[in-house]
C-alpha positions as CSV (number, residue, x, y, z in Angstrom):
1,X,-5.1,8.4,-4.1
2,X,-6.9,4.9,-3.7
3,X,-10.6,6.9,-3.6
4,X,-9.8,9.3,-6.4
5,X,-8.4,6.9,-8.8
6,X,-11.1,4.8,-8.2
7,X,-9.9,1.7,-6.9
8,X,-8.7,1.0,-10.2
9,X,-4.9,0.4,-11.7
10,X,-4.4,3.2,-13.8
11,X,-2.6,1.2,-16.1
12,X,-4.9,-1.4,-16.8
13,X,-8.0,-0.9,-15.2
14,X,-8.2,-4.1,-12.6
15,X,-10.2,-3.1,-9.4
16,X,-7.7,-3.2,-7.0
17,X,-8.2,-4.9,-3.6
18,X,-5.4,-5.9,-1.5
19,X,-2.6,-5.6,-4.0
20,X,-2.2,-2.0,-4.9
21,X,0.7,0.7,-4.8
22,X,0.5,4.4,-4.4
23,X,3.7,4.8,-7.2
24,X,5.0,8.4,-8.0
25,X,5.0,8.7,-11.8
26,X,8.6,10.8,-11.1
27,X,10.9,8.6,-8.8
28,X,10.9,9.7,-5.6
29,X,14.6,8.9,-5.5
30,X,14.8,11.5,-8.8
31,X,12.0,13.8,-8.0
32,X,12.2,14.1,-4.2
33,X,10.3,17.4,-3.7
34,X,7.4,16.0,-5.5
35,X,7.0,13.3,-2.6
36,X,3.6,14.2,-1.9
37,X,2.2,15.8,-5.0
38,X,-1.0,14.6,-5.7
39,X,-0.2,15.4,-9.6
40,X,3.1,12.9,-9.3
41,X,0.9,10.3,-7.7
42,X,-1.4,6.9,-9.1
43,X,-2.6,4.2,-7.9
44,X,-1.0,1.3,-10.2
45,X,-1.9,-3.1,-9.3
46,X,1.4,-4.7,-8.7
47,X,1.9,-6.3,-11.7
48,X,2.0,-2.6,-13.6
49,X,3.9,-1.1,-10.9
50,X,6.5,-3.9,-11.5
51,X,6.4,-3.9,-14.7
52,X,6.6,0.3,-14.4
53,X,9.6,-0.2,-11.7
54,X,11.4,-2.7,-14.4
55,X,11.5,0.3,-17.1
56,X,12.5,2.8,-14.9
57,X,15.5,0.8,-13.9
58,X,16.4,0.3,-17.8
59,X,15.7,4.1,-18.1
60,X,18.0,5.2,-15.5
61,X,20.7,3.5,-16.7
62,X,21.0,4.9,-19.7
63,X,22.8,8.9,-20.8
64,X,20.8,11.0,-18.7
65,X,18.4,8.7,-17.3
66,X,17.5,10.4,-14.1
67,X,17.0,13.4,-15.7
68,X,14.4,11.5,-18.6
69,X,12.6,10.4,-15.9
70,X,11.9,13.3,-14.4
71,X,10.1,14.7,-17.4
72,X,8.2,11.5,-18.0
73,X,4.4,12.1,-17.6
74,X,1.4,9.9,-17.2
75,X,0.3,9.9,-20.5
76,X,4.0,8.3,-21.7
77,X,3.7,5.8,-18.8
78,X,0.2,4.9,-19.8
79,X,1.3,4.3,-23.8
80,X,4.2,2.7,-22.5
81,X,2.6,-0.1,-20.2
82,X,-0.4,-0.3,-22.3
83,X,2.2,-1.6,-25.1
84,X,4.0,-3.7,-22.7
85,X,0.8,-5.3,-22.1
86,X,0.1,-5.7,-25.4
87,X,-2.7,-3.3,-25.5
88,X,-3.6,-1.4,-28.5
89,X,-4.7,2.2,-26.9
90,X,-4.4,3.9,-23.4
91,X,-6.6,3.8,-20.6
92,X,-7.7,7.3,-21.3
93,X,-8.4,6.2,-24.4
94,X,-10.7,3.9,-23.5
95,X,-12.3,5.4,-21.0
96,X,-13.4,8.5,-23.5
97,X,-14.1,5.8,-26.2
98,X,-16.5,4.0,-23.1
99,X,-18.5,7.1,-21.6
C-alpha cells in the first residue's frame, strides 16, 4: 500500500516517513473479510488516521453504526477529513485540478 499510494497520506497529502498507517477504509472489526483487500486499504499519516479512528467511533455508536460504516467509501472519508481539516475540496480534487 505504502508504494502505491505513493508515500503520501491520502487524506492530506504529507509524504509520509516514519509515521504512517495502513487503515482499512471499512473497520476491520465491521468488515472482517475485507482484511486484506487492496480496495479497503490506504495509507493515511497518523494525525488523519486519528482523526479518521475518532469518527468512526462517533459513527458506530449511533442506530446502525456498524452497518453505516461498512458502506462508507473513500471518497466520503476523503470529503469528510478534508472538512475536518478545514479544507475546502478533496484530495482527488486537487490532484485532477494539479496534473
Amino acid at each position: 500500500m505504502y508504494s502505491r499510494d505513493g508515500a503520501q497520506c491520502q487524506s492530506c497529502g504529507n509524504i509520509l516517513d516514519n509515521r504512517k498507517v495502513c487503515d482499512h477504509l471499512h473497520p476491520l472489526k465491521y468488515s472482517p473479510a475485507e482484511k486484506l483487500s487492496t480496495s479497503n486499504l490506504w495509507v493515511l499519516c497518523y494525525k488523519c488516521h486519528t482523526r479518521k479512528t475518532t469518527i468512526e467511533q462517533k459513527i458506530a455508536e449511533q442506530p446502525n453504526g456498524p452497518t453505516k460504516l461498512q458502506h462508507l467509501d473513500k471518497e466520503w472519508w476523503l470529503r469528510t477529513l478534508s472538512e475536518q481539516q478545514g479544507q475546502t475540496i478533496t484530495m482527488k480534487e486537487w490532484r485532477n485540478d494539479n496534473k
